[in-house]
VMD Tcl script that draws the C-alpha trace (Angstrom):
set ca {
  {-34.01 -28.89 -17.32}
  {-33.19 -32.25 -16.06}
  {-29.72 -32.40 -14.19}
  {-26.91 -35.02 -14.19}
  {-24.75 -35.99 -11.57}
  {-20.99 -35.76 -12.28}
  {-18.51 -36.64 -10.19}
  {-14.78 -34.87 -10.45}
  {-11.50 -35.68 -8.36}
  {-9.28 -32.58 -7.70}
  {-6.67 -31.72 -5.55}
  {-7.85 -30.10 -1.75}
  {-6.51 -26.92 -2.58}
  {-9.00 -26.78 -6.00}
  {-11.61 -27.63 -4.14}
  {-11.39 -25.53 -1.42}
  {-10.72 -22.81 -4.42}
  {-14.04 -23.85 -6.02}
  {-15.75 -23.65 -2.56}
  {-14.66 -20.16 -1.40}
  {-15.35 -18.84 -5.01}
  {-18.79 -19.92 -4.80}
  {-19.56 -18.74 -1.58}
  {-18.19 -15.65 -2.42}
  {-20.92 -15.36 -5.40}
  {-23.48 -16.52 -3.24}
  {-23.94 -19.88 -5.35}
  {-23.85 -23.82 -4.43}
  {-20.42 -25.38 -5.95}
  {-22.73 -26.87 -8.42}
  {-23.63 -23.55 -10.13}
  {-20.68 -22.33 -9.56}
  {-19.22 -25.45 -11.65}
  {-22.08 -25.28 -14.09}
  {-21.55 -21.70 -14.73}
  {-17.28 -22.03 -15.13}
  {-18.29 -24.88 -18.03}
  {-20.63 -22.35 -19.81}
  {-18.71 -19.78 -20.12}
  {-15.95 -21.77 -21.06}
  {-17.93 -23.34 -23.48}
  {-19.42 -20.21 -24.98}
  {-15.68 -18.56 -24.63}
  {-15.09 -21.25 -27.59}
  {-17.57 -20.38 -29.65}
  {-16.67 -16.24 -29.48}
  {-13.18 -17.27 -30.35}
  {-14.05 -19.30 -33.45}
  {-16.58 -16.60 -34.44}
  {-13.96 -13.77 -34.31}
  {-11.71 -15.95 -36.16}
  {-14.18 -16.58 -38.96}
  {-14.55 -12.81 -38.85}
  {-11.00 -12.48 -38.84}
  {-10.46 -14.63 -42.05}
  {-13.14 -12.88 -44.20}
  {-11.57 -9.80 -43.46}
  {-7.95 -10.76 -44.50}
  {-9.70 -13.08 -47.43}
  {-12.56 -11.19 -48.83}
  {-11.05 -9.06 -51.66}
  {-10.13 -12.47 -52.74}
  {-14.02 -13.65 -52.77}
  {-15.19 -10.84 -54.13}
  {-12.61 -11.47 -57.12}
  {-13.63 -14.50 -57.85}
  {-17.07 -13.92 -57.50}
  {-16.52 -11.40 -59.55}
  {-14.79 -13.59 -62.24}
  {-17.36 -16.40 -61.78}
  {-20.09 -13.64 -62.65}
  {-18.02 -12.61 -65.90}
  {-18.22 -16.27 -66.85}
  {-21.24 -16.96 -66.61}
  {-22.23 -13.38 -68.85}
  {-19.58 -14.71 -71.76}
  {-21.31 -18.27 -71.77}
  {-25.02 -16.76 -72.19}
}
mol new
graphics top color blue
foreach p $ca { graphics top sphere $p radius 0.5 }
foreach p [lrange $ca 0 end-1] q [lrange $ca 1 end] { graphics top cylinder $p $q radius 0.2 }
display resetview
């Protein structure tokens, strides 16, 4: 996969942070970066995925009624 260069300003101490981190996992401060984004990233997608999940739940006596009623109209209009 091609790579592209970005450049970020943070403080010392979030740098330092993202250094020691990294070190500690045994990864340049680029992966370590890259890896903090994709989670992140795929963090957002979970959350809207359990919401979804979430809302059929709470909602889905309410589909299958109307389903249900959609079904009955189209048997009376045969």
């Amino acid at each position: 996969m091609a790579k592209t260069q970005l450049n970020v300003r943070v403080d010392e101490a979030t740098a330092e942070a993202a250094r020691q981190r990294a070190l500690q996992r045994g990864v340049s401060v680029n992966r370590y970066i890259e890896e903090l984004v994709n989670r992140d990233a795929g963090e957002v997608g979970h959350t809207f995925v359990e919401a979804a999940a979430d809302f059929m739940k709470q909602y889905a006596s309410v589909f299958a009624d109307e389903s249900a009623a959609e079904d009955e109209r189209r048997r009376g209009s045969r």
